[in-house]
N, C-alpha and C positions, 0 to 999 in steps of 0.2 A: 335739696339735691335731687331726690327721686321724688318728683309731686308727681307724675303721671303714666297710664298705662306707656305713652309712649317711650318715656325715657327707661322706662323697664324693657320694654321693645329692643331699643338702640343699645343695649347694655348685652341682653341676650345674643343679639346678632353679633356685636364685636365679639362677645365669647366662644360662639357657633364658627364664626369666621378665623378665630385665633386657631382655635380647634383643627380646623378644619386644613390651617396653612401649618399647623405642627405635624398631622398626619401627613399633609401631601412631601413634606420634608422631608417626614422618616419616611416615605414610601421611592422619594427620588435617593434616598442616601442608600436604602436596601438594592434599588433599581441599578446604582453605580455596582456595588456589590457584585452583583449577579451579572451583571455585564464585563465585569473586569474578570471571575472568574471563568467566562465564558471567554475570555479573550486569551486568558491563560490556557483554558484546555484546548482551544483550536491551536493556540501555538506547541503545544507538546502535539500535538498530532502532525503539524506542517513537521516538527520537527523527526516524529517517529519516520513519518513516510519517504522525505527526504532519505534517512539513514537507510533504508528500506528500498530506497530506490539505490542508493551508491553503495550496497553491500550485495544484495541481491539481485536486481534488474540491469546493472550493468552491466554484472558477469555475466550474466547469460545472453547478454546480447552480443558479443565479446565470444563468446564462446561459440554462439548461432555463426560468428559470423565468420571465426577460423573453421566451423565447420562448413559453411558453402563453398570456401576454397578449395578445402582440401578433401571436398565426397567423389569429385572427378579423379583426383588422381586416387584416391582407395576403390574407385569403381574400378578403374583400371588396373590393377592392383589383384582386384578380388579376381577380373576374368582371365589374368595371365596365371595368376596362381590355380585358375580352374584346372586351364589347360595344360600347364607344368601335374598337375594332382594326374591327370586324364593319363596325360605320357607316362609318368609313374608306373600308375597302377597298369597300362597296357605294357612298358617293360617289367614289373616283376611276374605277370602271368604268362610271359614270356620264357622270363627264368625258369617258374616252374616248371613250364612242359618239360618230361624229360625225351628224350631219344626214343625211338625205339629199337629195339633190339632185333636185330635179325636172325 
């Protein structure tokens, strides 16, 4: 069966090479592993940011966007109310004065 160096040779290497395709096996099976969990944690993250997008970024876009409507009419708003404040305060110092007395 084994008469010679080289069938010692050819016995080794099939050994070396069985070895060799058991490791690369368990290193593709670990390899799926870590790919799959990596496929899972991107997908909890698409799905955090998604949520994150439609809970928080579209209100506030939504919200940006009743506000550019409606700063014209509160600017205008604010300088009537100046001037209504203006007149006020020029009738009640009005009120105050009193007469004077002759």
């Amino acid at each position: 069966m084994i008469n010679t160096s080289l069938d010692i040779l050819y016995i080794v290497l099939a050994a070396v090479i069985l070895l060799v395709g058991i490791l690369l096996a368990i290193a593709i099976i670990y390899l799926i592993f870590i790919l799959r969990d990596a496929s899972k944690a991107t997908y909890f993250v698409k799905d955090t940011a998604q949520k994150l997008n439609d809970f928080v970024y579209k209100p506030l876009l939504v919200a940006q966007s009743i506000m550019d409507k409606i700063s014209p009419i509160l600017e205008s708003m604010r300088e009537k109310g100046g001037d209504a404040v203006e007149n006020v305060t020029k009738n009640k110092v009005k009120k105050r004065e009193r007469p004077k007395k002759k």
